[in-house]
N, C-alpha and C positions, 0 to 999 in steps of 0.2 A: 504494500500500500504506500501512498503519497506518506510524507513526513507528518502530513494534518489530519492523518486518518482515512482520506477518502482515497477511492480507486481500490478494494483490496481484490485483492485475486487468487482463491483457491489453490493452492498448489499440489495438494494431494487426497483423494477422496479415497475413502476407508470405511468400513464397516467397523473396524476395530476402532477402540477411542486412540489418538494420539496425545502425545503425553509430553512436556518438558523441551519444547523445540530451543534448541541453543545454534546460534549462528557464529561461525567462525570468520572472522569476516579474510585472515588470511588463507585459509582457506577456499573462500568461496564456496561454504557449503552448510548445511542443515544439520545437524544430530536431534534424533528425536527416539522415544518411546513410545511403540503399539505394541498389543497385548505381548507386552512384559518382556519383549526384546527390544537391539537398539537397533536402529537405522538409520541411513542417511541420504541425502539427495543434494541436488544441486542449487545453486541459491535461486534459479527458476523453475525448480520444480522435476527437473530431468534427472537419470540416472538413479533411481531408486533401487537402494542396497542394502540389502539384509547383513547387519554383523555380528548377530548373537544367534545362534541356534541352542534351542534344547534347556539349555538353560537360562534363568533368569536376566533381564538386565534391564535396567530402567535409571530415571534422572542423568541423561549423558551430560557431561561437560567436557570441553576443547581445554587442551595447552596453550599454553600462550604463542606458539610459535605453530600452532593446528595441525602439527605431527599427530595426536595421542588423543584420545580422547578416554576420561577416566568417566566411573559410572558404578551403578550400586548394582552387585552380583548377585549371587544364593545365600539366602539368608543375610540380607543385609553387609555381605564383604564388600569393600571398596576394593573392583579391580579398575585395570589400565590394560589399553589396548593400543595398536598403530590405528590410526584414521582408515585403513582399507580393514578393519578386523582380525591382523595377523597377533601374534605375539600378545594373548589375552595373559595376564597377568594379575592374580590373588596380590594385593598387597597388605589387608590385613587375617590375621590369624586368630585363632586361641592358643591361650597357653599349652598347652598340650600338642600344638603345631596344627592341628584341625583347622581349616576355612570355617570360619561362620561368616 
């Protein structure tokens, strides 16, 4: 949409609710949450990419430099990922060494 509000334009139609849209702006692209994975697309709406399967992932956020995007796992762990969904990464634990 315009800066004032007006003109917005659908970018993605979904059955599933989408959830938590974070823009990267070096990037030039979208991360967002549907049912309980993360996604991403383009800052027009193209290229829509699946980066979590199977298991959970929701509230994505970008690095500062829109390499990585970090995001809440299985059972509420904070993992990190690369921006294409490679190299998914648990960064917190239990003491016991368990993901929660």
């Amino acid at each position: 949409m315009d800066s004032d509000g007006s003109n917005p334009i659908r970018l993605i139609e979904n059955e599933a609710p989408d959830y938590y849209p974070k823009y990267s702006s070096s990037a030039h692209a979208i991360a967002f949450s549907s049912n309980v994975q993360i996604w991403t697309m383009s800052e027009n709406g193209g290229g829509l990419r699946q980066l979590t399967f199977g298991e959970r992932g929701t509230m994505p956020d970008w690095s500062p430099d829109g390499q990585q995007i970090i995001y809440s796992g299985p059972k509420g762990a904070i993992w990190v990922m690369d921006k294409d969904g490679s190299n998914q990464i648990p960064l917190t634990f239990r003491p016991e060494g368990k993901i929660y």
